[in-house]
C-alpha positions as CSV (number, residue, x, y, z in Angstrom):
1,X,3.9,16.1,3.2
2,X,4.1,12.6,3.7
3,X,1.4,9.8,3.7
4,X,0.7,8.0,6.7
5,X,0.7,4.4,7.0
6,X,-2.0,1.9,7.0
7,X,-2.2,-0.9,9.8
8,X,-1.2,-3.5,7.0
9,X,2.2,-1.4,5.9
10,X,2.8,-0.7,9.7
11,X,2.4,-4.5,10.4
12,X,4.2,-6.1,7.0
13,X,7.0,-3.6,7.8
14,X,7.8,-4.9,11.5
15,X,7.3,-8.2,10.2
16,X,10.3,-7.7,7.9
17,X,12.2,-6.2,10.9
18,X,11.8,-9.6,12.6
19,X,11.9,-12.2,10.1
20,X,16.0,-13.0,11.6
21,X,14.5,-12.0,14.6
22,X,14.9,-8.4,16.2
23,X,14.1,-6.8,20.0
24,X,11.2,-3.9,20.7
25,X,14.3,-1.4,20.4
26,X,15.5,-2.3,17.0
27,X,11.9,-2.6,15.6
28,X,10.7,0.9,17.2
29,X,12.9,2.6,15.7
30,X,13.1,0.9,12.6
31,X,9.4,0.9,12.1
32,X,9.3,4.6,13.0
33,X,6.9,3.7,15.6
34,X,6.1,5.2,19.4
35,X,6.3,3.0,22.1
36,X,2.9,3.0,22.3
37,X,2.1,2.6,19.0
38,X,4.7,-0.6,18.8
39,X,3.1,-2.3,21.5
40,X,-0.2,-1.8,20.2
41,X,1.1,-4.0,17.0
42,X,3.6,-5.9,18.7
43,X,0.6,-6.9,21.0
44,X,-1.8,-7.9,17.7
45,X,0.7,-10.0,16.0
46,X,1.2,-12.1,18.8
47,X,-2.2,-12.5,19.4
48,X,-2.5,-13.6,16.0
49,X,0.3,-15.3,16.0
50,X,2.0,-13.7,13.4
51,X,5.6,-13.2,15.9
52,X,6.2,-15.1,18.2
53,X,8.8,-13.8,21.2
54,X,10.7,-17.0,23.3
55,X,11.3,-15.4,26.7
56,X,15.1,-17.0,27.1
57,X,15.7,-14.4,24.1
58,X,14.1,-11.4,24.2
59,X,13.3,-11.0,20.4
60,X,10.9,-10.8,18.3
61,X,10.8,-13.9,15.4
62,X,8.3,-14.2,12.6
63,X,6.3,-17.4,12.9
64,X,5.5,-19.1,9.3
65,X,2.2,-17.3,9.5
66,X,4.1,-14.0,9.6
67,X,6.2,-14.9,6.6
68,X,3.0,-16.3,4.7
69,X,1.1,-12.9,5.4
70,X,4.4,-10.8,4.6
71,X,5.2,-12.9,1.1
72,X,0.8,-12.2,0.6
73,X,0.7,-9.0,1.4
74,X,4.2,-8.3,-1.1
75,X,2.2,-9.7,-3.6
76,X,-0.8,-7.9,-2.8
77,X,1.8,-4.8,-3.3
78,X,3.0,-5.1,-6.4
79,X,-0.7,-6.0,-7.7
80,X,-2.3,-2.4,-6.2
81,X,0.9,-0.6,-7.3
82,X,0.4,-2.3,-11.5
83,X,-3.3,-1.2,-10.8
84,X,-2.1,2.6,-9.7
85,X,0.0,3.0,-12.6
86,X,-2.5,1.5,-15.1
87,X,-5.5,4.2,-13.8
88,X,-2.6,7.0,-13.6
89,X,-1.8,6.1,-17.5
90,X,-6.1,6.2,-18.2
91,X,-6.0,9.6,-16.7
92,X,-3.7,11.2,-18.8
93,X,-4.7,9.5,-22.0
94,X,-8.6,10.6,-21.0
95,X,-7.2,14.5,-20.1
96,X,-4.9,14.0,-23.9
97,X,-8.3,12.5,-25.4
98,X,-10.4,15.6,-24.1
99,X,-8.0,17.9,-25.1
100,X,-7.6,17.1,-28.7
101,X,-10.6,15.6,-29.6
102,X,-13.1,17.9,-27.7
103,X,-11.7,21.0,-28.8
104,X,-14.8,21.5,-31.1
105,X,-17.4,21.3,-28.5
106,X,-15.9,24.3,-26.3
107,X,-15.7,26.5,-29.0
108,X,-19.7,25.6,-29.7
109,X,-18.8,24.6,-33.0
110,X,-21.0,21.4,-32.4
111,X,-22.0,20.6,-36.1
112,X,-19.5,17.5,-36.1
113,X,-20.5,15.7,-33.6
114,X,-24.7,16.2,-34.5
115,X,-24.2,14.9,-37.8
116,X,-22.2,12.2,-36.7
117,X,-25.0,11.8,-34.3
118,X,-27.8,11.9,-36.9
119,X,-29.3,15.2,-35.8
């Protein structure tokens, strides 16, 4: 099954929606959001001002703020997903390390590694 999405993914993805500008319809289904659920965000980011929605239009437009946290959080992205892979790589060179170089100790054959200790 699938992951579910934190508030900041949920957020930078309808700002994406909107940066050209986009109405609740559009974005909804876009965002793969509920009614409920978009007008719980749509309601935050114009509170924080990070959309702003001119009534002669009816859509939705990121401000500059919206476009600073979107290029931020992009960044902020690409950073966590270098960091993923890097710790994903340490796992499996830890699990190869274990495997061929503690081989010895499961067998009980510890006379190796308490010399090399000094014992």
């Amino acid at each position: 099954m699938g992951q579910h999405r934190t508030s900041l993914q949920i957020l930078a993805d309808i700002l994406r929606i909107v940066r050209t500008g986009a109405k609740k319809t559009r974005i909804m289904y876009q965002a793969n959001l509920s009614f409920m659920m978009l007008k719980k965000y749509l309601d935050f980011a114009l509170e924080t001002e990070l959309v702003v929605c001119p009534e002669t239009k009816g859509c939705y437009f990121a401000t500059p703020k919206g476009h600073e946290f979107l290029e931020k959080y992009e960044k902020f992205l690409l950073r966590s997903n270098k960091v993923e892979d890097e710790l994903e790589a340490m796992a499996k060179e830890r699990a190869m390390l274990e495997e061929n170089f503690m081989r010895r100790e499961r067998r009980g054959d510890l006379s190796g590694l308490r010399a090399a200790s000094g014992q």
